[in-house]
FIDO-170730 format. One line per 2 residues: number of its first residue (from 1); their letters; for each residue y, z, x of N, C-alpha, C, O. Coordinates in Angstrom, 3 decimals, m for minus. Layout:
BEGIN
NUM = A = Y,Z,X,Y,Z,X,Y,Z,X,Y,Z,X  ... .
REM end
This chain:
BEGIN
1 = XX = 101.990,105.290,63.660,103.362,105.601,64.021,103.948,104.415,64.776,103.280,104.128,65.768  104.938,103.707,64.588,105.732,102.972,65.020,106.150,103.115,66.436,106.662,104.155,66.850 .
3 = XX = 105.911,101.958,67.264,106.710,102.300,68.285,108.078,102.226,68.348,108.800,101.380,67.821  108.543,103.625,69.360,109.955,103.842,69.611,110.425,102.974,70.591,109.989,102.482,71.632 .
5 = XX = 111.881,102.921,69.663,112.995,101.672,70.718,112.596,101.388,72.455,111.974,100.658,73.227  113.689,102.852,72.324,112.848,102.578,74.319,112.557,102.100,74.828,113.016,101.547,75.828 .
7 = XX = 111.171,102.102,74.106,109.572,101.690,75.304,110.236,100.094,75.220,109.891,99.365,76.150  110.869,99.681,74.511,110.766,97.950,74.296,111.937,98.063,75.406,111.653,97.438,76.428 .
9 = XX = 112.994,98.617,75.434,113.836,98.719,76.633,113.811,98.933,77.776,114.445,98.253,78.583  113.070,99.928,78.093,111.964,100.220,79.216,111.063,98.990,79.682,111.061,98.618,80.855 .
11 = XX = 110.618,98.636,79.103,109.382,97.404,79.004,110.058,95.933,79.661,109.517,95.387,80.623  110.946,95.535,79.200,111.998,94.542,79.105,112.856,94.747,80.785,112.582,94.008,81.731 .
13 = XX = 113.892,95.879,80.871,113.500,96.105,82.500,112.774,96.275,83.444,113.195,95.982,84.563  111.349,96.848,83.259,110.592,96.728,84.336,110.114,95.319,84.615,110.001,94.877,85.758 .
15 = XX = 109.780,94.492,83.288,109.481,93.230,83.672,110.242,92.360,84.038,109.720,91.252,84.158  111.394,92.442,84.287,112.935,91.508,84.752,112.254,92.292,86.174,111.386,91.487,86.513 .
17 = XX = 112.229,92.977,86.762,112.088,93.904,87.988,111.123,93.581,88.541,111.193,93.537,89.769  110.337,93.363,88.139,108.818,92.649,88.572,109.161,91.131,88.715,108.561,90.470,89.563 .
19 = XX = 109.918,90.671,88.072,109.987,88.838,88.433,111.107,89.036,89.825,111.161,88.294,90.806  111.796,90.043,89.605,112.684,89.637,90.914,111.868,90.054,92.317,111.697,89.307,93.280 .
21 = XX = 111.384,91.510,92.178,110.485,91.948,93.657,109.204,91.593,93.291,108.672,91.819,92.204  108.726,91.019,94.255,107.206,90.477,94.561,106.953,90.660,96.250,107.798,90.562,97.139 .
23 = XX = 105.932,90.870,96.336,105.511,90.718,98.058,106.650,89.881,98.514,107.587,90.312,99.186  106.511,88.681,98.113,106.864,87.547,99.135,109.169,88.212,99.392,110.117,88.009,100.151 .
25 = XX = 108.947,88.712,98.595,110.032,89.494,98.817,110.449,90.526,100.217,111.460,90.329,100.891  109.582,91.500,100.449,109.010,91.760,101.151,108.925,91.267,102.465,109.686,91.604,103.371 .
27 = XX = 107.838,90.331,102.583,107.406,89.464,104.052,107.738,88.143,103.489,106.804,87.580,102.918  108.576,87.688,103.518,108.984,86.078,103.523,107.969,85.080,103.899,107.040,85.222,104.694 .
29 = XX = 108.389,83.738,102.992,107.346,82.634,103.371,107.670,82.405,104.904,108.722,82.533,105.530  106.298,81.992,105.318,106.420,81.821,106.953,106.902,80.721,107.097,106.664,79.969,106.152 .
31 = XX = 107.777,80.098,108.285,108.403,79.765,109.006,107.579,79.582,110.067,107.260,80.475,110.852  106.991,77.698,110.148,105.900,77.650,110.938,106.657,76.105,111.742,107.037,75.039,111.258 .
33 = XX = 106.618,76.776,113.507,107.397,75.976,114.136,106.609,74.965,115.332,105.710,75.334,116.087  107.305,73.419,115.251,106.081,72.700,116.124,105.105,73.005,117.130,104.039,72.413,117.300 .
35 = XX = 105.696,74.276,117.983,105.228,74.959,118.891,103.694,75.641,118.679,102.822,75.744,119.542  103.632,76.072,117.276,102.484,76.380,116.715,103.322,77.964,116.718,102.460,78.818,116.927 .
37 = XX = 104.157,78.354,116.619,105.008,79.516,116.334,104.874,79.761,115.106,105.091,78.808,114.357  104.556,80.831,114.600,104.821,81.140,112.997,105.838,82.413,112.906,105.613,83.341,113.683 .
39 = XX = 106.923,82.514,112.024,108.114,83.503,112.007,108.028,83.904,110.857,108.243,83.039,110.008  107.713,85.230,110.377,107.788,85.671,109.246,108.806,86.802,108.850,108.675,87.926,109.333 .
41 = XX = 109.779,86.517,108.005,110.710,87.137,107.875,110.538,88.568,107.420,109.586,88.470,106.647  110.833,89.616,107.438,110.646,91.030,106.960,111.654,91.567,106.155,112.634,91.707,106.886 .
43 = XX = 111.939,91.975,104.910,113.074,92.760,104.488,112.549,93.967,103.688,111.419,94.073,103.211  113.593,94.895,103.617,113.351,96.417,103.018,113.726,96.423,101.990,114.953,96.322,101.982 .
45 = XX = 113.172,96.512,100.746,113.480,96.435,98.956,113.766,98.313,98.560,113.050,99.270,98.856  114.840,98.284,97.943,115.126,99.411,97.631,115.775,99.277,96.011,116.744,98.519,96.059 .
47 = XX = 115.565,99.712,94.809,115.183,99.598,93.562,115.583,100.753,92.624,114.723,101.626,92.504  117.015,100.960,91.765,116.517,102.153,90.840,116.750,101.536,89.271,117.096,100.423,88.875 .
49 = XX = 116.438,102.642,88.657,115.929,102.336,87.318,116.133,103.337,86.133,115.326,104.237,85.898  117.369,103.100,85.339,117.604,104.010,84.296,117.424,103.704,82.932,117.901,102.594,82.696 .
51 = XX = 116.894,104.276,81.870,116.912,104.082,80.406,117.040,105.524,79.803,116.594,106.622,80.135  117.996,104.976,78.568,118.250,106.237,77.610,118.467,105.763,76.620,118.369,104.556,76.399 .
53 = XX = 118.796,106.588,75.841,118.797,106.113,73.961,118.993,107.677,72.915,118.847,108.872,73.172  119.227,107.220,72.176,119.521,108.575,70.936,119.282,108.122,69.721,119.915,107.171,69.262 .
55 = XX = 118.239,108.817,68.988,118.341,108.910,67.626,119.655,108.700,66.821,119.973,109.884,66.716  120.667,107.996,66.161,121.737,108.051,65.573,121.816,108.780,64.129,121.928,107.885,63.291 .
57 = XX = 121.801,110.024,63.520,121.810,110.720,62.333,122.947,109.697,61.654,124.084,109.401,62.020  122.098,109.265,60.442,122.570,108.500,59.310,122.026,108.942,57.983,120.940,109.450,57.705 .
59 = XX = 123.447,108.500,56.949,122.463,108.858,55.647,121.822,107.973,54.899,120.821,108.093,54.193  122.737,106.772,55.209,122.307,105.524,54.608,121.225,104.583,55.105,121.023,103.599,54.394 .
61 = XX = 120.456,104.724,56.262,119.935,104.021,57.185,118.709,104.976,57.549,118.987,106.154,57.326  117.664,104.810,57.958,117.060,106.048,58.278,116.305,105.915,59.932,115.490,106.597,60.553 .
63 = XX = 116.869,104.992,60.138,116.365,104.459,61.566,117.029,103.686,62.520,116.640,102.610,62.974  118.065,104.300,62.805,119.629,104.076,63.515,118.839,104.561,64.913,118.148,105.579,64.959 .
65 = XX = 119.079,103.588,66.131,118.880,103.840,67.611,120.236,102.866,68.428,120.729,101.743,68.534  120.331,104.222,68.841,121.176,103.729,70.328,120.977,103.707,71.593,120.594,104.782,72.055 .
67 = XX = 121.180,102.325,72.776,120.219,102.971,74.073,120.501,101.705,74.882,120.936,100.650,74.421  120.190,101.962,76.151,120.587,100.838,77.065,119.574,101.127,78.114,118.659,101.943,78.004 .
69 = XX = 119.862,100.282,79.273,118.922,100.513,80.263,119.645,100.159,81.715,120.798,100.566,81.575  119.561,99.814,82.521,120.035,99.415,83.832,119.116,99.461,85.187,118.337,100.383,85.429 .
71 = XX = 119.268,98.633,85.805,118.435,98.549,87.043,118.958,97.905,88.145,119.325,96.802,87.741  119.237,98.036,89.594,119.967,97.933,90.525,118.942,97.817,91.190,118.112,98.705,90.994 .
73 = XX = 118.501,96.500,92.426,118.192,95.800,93.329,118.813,95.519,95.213,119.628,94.815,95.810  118.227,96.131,95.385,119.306,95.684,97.360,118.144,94.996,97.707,117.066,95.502,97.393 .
75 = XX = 118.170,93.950,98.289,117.052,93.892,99.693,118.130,93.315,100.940,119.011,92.462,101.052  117.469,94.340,101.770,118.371,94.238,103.260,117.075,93.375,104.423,115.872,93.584,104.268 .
77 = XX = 117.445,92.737,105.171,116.516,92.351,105.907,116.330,93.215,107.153,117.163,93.867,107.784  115.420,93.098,107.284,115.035,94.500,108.477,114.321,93.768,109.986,114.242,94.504,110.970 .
79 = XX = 113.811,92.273,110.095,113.148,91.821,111.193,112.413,90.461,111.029,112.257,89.934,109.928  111.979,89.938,112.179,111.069,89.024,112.323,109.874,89.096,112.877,109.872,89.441,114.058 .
81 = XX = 108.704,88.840,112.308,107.387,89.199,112.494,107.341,87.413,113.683,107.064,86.333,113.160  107.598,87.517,114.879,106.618,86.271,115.394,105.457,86.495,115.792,105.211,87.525,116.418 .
83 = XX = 104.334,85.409,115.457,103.296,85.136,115.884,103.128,83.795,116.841,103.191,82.640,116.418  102.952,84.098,117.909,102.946,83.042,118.876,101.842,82.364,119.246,101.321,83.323,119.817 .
85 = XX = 100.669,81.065,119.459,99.706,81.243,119.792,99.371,82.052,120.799,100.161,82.264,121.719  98.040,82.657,120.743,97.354,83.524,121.695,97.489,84.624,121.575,97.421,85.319,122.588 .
87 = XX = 97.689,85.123,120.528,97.682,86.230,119.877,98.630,86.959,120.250,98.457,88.169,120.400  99.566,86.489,120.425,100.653,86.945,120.820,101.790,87.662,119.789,102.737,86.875,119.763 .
89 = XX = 102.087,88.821,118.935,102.995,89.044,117.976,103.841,89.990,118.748,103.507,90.890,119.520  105.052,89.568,118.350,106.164,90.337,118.282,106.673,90.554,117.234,106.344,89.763,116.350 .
91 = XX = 107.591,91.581,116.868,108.633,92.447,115.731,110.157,92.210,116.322,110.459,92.790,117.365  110.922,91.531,115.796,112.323,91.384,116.296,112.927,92.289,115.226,112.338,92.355,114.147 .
93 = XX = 113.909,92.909,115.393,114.475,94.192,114.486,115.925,93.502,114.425,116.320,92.732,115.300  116.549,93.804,113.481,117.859,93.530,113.035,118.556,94.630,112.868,119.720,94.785,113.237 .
95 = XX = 117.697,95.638,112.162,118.355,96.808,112.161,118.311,98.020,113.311,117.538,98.050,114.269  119.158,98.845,113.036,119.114,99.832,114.270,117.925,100.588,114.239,117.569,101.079,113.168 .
97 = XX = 117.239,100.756,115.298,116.046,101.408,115.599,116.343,103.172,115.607,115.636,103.846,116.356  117.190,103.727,114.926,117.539,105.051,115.285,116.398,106.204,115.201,116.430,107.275,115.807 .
99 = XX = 115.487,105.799,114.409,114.309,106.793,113.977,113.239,106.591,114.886,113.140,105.443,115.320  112.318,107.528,115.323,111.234,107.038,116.641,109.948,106.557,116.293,109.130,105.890,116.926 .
101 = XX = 109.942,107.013,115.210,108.631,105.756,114.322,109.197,104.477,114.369,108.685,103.577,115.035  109.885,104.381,113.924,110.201,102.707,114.006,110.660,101.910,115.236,110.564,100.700,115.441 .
103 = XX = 111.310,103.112,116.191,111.157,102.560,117.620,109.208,102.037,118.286,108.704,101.039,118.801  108.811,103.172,117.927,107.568,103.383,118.109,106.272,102.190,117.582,105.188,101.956,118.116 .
105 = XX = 106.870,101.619,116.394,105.719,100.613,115.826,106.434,99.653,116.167,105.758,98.657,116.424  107.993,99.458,116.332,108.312,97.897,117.270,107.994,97.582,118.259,108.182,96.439,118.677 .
107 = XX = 107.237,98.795,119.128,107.054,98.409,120.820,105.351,98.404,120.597,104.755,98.179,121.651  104.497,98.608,119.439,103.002,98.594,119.552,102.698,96.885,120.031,102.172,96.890,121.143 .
109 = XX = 102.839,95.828,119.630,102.565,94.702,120.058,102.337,94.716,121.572,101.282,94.527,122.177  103.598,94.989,122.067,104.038,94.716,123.338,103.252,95.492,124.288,103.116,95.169,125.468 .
111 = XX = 102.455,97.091,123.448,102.222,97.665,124.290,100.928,97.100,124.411,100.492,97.108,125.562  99.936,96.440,123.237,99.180,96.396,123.480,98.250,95.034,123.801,97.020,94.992,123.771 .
113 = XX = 99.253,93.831,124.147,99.722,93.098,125.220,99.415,93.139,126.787,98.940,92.378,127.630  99.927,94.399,126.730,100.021,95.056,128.285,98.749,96.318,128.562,98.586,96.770,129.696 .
115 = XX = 98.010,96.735,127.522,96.894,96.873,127.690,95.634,96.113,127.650,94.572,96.497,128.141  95.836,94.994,127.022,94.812,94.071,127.023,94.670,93.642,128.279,93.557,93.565,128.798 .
117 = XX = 96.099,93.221,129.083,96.363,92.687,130.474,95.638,93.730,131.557,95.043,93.337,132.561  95.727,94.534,131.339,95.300,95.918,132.431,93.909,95.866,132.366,93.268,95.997,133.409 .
119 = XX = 93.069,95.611,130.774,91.711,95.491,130.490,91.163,94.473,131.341,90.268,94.667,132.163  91.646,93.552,131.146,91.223,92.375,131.830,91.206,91.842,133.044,90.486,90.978,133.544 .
121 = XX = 92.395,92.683,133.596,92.730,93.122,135.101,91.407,93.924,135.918,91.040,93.414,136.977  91.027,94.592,135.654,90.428,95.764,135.530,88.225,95.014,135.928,87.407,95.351,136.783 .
123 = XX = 88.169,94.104,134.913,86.908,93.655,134.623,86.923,92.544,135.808,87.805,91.686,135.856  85.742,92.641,136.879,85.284,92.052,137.847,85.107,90.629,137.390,84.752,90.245,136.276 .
125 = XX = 85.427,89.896,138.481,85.146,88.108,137.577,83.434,87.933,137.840,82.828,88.532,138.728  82.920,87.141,137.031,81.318,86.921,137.201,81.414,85.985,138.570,82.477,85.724,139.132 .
127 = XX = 80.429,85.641,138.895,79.876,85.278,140.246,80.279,83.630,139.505,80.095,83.496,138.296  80.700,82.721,140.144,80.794,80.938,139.456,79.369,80.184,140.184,79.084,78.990,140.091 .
129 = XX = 78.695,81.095,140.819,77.298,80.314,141.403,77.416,79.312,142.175,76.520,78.508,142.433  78.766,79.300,142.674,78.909,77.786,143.949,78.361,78.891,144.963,78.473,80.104,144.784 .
131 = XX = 77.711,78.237,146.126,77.131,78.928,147.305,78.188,77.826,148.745,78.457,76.631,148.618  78.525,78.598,149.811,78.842,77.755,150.551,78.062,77.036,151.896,78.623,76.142,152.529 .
REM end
């Protein structure tokens, strides 16, 4: 059995769709600054995707197809991933933080920053073996 139109229409947009979104779409090439700073850009890909088609009843023809397809692309940028030496990362947000998950995973760096600091605070220094 022959393949139907469609799939070649179908086929033909998803792969245009695939060359445009890729990861690097996604998390941007890094942005690596003398400082030893690396900035990695963040954006939010949002994507839809329609195909249709109809058999065309003919008398003269016996394999009449009609059909199109369409596909619509946004990417909005949503933040900056810095990595600072010393393990230092931050999330810079562009967009509004209105939801509390996403308040919530922008402040994990920072928080845990400030728990490492408390850890370390916390742990007695070893003896340096000078005697006076």
């Amino acid at each position: 059995m022959a393949e139907h139109p469609i799939r070649g229409l179908m086929d033909v947009t998803l792969e245009k769709i695939k060359q445009m979104v890729d990861s690097n779409t996604v998390v941007g090439s890094p942005i690596n600054l003398p400082d030893g700073t690396t900035i990695l850009p963040v954006s939010k890909i949002t994507f839809g995707f329609v195909s249709g088609g109809s058999d065309l009843p003919n008398k003269t023809a016996k394999d009449l197809f009609g059909g199109g397809s369409s596909a619509g692309v946004t990417v909005s940028p949503v933040g900056f991933l810095v990595i600072q030496p010393g393990a230092n990362v931050r999330m810079i947000q562009l967009t509004d933080t209105s939801n509390n998950i996403d308040r919530a995973l922008s402040l994990m760096p920072e928080m845990f920053d400030k728990i490492t600091g408390l850890i370390k605070k916390d742990k007695p220094e070893p003896p340096t073996g000078e005697t006076e």
